[in-house]
C-alpha positions as CSV (number, residue, x, y, z in Angstrom):
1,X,55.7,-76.2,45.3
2,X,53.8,-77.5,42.2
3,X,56.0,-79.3,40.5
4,X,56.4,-81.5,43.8
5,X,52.5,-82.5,43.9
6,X,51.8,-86.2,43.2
7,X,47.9,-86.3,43.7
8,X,45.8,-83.1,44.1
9,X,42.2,-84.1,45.1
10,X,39.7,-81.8,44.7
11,X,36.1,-81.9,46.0
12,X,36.0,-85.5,46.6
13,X,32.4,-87.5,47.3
14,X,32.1,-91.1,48.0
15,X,28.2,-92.1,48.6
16,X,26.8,-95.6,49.3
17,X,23.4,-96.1,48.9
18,X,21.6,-93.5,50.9
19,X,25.1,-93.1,53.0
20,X,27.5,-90.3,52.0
21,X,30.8,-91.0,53.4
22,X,33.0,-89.0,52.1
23,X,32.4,-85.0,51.5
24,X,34.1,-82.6,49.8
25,X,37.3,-84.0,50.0
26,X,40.0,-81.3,48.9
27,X,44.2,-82.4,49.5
28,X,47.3,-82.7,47.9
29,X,49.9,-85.1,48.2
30,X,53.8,-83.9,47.6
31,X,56.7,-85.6,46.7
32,X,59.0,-87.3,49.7
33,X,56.1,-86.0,52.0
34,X,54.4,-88.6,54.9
35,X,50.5,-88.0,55.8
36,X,49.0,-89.5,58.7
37,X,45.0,-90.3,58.8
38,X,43.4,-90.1,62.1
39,X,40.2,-90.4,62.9
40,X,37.2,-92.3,64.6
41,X,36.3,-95.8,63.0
42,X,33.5,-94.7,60.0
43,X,34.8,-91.2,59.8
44,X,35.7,-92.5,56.1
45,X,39.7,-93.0,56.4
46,X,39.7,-96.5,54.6
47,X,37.0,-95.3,52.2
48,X,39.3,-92.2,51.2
49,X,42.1,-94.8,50.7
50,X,40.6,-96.9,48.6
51,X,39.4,-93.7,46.2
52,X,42.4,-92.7,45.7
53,X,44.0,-95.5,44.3
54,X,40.3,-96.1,42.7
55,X,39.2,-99.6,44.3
56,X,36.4,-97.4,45.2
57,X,35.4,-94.9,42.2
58,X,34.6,-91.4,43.5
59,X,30.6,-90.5,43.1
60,X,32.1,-86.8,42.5
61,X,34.9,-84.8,42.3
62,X,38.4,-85.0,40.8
63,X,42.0,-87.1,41.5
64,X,44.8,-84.8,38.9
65,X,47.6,-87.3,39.3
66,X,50.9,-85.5,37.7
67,X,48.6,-82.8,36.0
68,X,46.3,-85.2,34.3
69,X,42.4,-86.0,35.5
70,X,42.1,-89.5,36.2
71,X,39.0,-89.7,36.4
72,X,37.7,-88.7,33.0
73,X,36.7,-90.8,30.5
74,X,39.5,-92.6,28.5
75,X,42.6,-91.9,31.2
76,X,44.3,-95.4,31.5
77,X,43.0,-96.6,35.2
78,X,45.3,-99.8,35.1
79,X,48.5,-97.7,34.4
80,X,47.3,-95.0,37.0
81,X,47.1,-97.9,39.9
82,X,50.3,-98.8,38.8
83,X,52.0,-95.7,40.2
84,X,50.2,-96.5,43.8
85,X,51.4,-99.1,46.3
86,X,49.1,-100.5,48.6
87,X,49.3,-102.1,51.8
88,X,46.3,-103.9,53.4
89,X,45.1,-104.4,56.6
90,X,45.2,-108.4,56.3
91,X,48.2,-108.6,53.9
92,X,46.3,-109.9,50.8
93,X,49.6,-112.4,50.1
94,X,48.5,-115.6,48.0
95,X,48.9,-118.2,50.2
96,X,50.3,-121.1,47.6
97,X,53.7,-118.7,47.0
98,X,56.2,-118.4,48.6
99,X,57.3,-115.4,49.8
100,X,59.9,-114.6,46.6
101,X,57.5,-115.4,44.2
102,X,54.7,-113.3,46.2
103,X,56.8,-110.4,45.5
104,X,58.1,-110.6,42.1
105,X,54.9,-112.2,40.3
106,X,52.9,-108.5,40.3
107,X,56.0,-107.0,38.7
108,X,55.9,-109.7,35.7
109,X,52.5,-109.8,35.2
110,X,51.9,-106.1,35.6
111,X,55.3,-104.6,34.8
112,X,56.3,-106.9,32.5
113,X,59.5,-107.3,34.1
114,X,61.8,-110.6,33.1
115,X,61.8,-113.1,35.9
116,X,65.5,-112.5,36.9
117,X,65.5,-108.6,37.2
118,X,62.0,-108.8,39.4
119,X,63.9,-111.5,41.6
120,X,66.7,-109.3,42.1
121,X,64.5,-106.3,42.8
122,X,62.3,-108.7,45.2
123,X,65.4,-109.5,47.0
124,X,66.7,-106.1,47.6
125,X,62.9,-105.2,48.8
126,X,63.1,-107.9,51.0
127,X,66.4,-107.3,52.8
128,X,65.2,-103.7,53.2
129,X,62.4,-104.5,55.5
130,X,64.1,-107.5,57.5
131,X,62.5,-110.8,55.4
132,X,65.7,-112.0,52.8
133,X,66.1,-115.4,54.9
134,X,61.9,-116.0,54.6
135,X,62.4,-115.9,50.0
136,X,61.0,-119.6,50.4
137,X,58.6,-119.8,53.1
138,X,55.2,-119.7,52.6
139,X,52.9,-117.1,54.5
140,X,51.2,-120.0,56.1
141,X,54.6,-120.2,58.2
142,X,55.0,-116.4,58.8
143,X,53.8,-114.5,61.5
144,X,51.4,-111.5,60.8
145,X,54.1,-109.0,61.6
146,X,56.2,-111.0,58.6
147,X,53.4,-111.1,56.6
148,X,53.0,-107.4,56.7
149,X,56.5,-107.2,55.7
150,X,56.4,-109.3,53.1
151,X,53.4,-107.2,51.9
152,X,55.4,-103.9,52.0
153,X,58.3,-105.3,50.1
154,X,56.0,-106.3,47.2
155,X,54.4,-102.6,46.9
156,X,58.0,-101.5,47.1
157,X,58.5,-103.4,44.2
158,X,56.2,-102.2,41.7
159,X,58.1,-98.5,42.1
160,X,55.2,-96.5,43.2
161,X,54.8,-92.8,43.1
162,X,53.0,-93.2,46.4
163,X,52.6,-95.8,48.9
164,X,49.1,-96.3,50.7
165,X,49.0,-98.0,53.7
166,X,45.4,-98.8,55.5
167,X,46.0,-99.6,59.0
168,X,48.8,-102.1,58.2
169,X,49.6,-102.9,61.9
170,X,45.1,-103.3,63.0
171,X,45.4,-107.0,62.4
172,X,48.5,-107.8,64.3
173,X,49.4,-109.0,67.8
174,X,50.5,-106.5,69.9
175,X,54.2,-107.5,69.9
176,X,54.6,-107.9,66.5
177,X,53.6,-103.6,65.7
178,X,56.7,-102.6,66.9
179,X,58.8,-105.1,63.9
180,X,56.1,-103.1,61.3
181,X,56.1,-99.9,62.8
182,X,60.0,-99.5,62.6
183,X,60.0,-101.1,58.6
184,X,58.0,-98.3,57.8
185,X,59.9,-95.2,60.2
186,X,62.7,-96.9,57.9
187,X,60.6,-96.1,54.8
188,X,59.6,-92.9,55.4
189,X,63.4,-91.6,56.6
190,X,63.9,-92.5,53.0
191,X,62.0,-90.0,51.3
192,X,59.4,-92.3,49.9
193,X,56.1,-91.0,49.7
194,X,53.4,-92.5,52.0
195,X,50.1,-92.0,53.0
196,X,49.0,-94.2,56.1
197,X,45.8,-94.6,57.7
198,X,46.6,-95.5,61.1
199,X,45.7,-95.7,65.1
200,X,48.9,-95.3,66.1
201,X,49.4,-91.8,67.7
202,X,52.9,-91.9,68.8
203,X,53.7,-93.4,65.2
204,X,52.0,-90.5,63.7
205,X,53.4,-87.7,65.5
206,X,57.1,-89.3,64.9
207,X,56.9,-90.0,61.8
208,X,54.6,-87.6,59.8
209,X,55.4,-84.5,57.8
210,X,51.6,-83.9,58.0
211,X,48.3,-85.1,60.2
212,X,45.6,-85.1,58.7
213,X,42.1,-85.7,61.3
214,X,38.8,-87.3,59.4
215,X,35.5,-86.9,61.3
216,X,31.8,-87.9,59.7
217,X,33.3,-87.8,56.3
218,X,35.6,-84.1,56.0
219,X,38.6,-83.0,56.9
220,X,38.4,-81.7,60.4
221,X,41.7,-80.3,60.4
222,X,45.1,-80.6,59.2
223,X,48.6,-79.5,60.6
224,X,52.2,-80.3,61.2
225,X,52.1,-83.2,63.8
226,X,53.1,-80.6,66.6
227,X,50.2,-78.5,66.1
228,X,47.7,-80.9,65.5
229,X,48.4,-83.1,68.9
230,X,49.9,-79.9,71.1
231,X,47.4,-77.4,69.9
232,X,44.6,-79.1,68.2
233,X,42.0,-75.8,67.0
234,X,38.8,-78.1,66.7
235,X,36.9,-79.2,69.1
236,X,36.2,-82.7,67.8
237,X,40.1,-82.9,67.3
238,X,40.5,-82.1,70.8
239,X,38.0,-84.9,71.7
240,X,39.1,-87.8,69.5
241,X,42.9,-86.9,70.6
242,X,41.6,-86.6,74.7
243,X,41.1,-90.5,74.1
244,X,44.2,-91.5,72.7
245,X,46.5,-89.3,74.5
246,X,47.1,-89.6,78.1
């Protein structure tokens, strides 16, 4: 199995001020696999996120990406983040693009791609998740479900090892889950690997190789998705899941 992990994290701590919120974080993340995040609001979901593709920088502990420590000194940070897609809760497009240009300008500016081989990459991203006839409009006339759609075609663009995905439906109306939701079922059945931090239960247990449950900071418990909803072992598993599931 070692030649399939991505991302091996080991003895993870994330403290702000006073406030530790994540402890001893220890996981790995394989090729072509899909991990769910559950967990209460502040149990540290987003936080653990955002260390792993370093937005936040770890207080302790190690991220081996590929069999290489990211975090010591002199490891190329830019280049690392390169190899990790991420997908926001409020889309993060810039508003004065249109939606082609939203996609392809990362993959110049970062990748250094030409202008005519990241359009033709933009545009095969975009048909993939539903949003070829949108290339010229601009977010402002999108709705939030296309937005997010947008957002996942550019992070498919820039070829990532993993994508990350925090909450990516929180911010939307109701209806317009169901449009994001399926994009992403879509991605997974493709053998891209994902990470997503998300509230969506039924999504989870469909589409998840693994379930991973935060509470106050650790890692309560892990499992197969059948385990972890049908025969949850911890006690504050089996609470936090009583809520959800009916």
């Amino acid at each position: 199995m070692t030649e399939n992990i991505i991302l091996e994290i080991n003895h993870l701590k994330k403290t702000f001020g006073q406030n530790e919120v994540l402890k001893d974080i220890q996981m790995t993340i394989n090729k072509g696999e899909v991990i769910s995040i559950i967990g209460s609001s502040g149990s540290g979901k987003s936080t653990l996120l955002r260390s792993i593709n370093l937005l936040e920088i770890p207080t302790a502990g190690e991220i081996i990406f590929k069999g290489e420590t990211v975090l010591e000194k002199g490891y190329n940070l830019p280049k690392y983040r390169t190899h990790l897609g991420m997908v926001f809760q409020s889309f993060n497009l810039f508003n004065n693009l249109n939606v082609l240009d939203n996609v392809t300008t990362g993959q110049v500016t970062v990748l250094k791609r030409s202008k005519a081989e990241a359009e033709k990459i933009a545009k095969a991203n975009l048909e993939k998740v539903g949003m070829a006839e949108f290339i010229k409009a601009k977010p402002s006339q999108l709705s939030g479900g296309q937005k997010q759609r947008v957002a996942i075609a550019r992070a498919l663009s820039m070829d990532p090892d993993v994508l990350l995905f925090d909450e990516p439906t929180s911010a939307l109306d109701p209806e317009m889950v169901g449009e994001v939701l399926k994009t992403m079922n879509d991605l997974a059945k493709s053998g891209l690997t994902m990470v997503i931090v998300t509230h969506e239960m039924d999504f989870a247990k469909e589409v998840s190789d693994r379930v991973i449950f935060m509470d106050n900071g650790v890692i309560a418990e892990q499992g197969t998705p059948e385990a972890l909803f049908e025969n949850p072992k911890e006690e504050r598993t089996k609470a936090f899941l009583k809520r959800f599931i009916k």
